[in-house]
C-alpha positions as CSV (number, residue, x, y, z in Angstrom):
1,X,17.3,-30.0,-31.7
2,X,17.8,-29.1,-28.1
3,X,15.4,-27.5,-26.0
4,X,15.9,-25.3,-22.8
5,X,13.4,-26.4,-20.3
6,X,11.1,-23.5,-19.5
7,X,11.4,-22.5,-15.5
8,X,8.2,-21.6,-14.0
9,X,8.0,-19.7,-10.6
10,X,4.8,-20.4,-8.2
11,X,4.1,-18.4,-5.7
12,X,1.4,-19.2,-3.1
13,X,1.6,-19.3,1.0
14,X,-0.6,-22.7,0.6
15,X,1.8,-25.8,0.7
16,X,-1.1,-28.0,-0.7
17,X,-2.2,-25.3,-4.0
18,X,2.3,-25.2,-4.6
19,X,2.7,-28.9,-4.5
20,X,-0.5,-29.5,-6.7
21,X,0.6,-27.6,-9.3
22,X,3.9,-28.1,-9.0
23,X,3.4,-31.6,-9.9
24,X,1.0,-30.2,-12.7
25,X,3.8,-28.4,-14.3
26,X,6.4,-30.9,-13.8
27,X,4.2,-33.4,-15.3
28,X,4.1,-31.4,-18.3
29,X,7.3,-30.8,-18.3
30,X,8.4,-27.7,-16.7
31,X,10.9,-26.5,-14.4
32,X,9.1,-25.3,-10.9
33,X,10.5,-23.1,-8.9
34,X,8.4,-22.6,-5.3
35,X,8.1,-20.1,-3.2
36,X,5.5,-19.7,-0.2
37,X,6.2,-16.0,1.0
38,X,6.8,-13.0,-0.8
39,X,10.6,-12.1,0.4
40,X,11.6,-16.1,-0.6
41,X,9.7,-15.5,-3.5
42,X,12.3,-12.4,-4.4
43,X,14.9,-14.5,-3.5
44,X,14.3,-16.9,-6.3
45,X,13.5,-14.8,-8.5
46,X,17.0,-13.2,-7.8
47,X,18.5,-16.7,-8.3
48,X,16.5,-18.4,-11.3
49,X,15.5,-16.1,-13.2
50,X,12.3,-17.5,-14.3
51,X,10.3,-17.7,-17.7
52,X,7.3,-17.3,-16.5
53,X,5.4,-16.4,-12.7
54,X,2.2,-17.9,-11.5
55,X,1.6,-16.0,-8.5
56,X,-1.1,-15.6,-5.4
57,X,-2.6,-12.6,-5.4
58,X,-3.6,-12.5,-1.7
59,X,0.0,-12.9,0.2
60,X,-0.4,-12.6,3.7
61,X,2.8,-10.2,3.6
62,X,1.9,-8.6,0.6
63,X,0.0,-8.9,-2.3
64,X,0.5,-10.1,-5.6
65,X,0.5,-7.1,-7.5
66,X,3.4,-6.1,-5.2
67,X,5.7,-8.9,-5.9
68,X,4.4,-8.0,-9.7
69,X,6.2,-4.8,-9.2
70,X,9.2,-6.3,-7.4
71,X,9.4,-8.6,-10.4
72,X,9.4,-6.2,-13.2
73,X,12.3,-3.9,-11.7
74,X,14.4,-7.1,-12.1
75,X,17.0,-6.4,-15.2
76,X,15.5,-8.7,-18.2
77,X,12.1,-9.9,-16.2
78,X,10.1,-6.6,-17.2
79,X,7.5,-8.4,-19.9
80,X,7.6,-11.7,-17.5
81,X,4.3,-13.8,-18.2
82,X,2.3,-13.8,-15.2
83,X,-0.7,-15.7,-14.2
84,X,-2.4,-14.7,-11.0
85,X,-4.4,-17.3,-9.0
86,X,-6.8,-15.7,-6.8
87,X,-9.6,-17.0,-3.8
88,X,-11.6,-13.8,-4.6
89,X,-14.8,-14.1,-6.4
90,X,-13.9,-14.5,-10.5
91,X,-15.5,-16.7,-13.4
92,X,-15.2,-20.3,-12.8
93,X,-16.0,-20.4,-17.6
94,X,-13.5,-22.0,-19.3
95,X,-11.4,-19.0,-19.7
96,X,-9.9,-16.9,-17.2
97,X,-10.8,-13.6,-15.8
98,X,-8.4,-10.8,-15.5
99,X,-6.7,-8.4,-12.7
100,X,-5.5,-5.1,-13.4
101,X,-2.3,-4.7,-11.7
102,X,-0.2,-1.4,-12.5
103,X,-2.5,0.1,-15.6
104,X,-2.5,-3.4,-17.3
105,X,-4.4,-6.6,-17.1
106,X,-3.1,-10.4,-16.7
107,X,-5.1,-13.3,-16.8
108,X,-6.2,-14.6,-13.5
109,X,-7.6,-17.8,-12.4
110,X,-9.9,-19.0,-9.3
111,X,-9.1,-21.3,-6.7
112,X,-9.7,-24.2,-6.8
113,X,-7.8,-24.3,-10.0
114,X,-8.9,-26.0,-13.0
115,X,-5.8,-27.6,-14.2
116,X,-6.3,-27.6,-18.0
117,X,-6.8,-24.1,-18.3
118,X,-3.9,-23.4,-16.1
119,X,-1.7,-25.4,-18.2
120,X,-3.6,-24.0,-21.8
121,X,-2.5,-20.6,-20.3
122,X,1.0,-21.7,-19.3
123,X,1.7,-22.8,-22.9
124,X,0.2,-19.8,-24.5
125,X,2.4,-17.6,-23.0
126,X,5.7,-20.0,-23.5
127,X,4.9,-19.9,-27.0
128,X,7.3,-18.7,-29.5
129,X,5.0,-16.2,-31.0
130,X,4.3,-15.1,-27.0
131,X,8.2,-14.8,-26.8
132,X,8.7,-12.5,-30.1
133,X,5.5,-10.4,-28.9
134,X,5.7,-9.1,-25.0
135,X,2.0,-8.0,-25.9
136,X,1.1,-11.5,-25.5
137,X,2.7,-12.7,-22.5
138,X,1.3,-10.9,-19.9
């Protein structure tokens, strides 16, 4: 049986936080797509078409929840998974805290990040049962 890689797009405007966890990713086996601004970030989205986005919610441009937006006008991308990753103040537990972006919430995790639960979260919403329910991936 032949599987499709899953493509994962990271967006942060830190070279060291993109090249940690795109290693983390690719490690696990993942497709990563990087971006470190908010307009390349468009632009790859544009181009890939990603299965899943983690993304910064502090852009110096613009934030997060803006390049959410941006995202989810995309044809096809409008139950994306997202995972925000945030400096701001949030719950260093073993589970992640959430944002609310646009009258829903996605999980959220603090920098630094704590790679296990980053790549818990990552699978979660990759899951087959996350694909069949768009509930579930956000």
């Amino acid at each position: 049986m032949h599987t499709t890689t899953k493509k994962i797009l990271i967006v942060d405007d830190h070279d060291h936080i993109l090249e940690l966890v795109t290693i983390l990713l690719e490690e696990a086996g993942y497709e990563v797509i990087a971006a470190n601004s908010f307009e390349s970030a468009l632009k790859q989205i544009e181009q890939t078409k990603p299965d899943m986005a983690i993304l910064d919610y502090m852009l110096p441009e613009r934030d997060g929840s803006e390049l959410l937006q941006e995202i989810q006008l995309q044809p096809g991308l409008e139950n994306l998974p997202i995972v925000f990753l945030t400096g701001l103040a949030v719950d260093h537990g073993d589970r992640p805290s959430q944002i609310k972006a646009f009258g829903k919430f996605y999980e959220a995790l603090s920098k630094p990040i704590q790679n296990e639960l980053l790549l818990q979260l990552v699978r979660e919403k990759l899951s087959p049962e996350a694909e069949n329910d768009p509930s579930k991936a956000s």
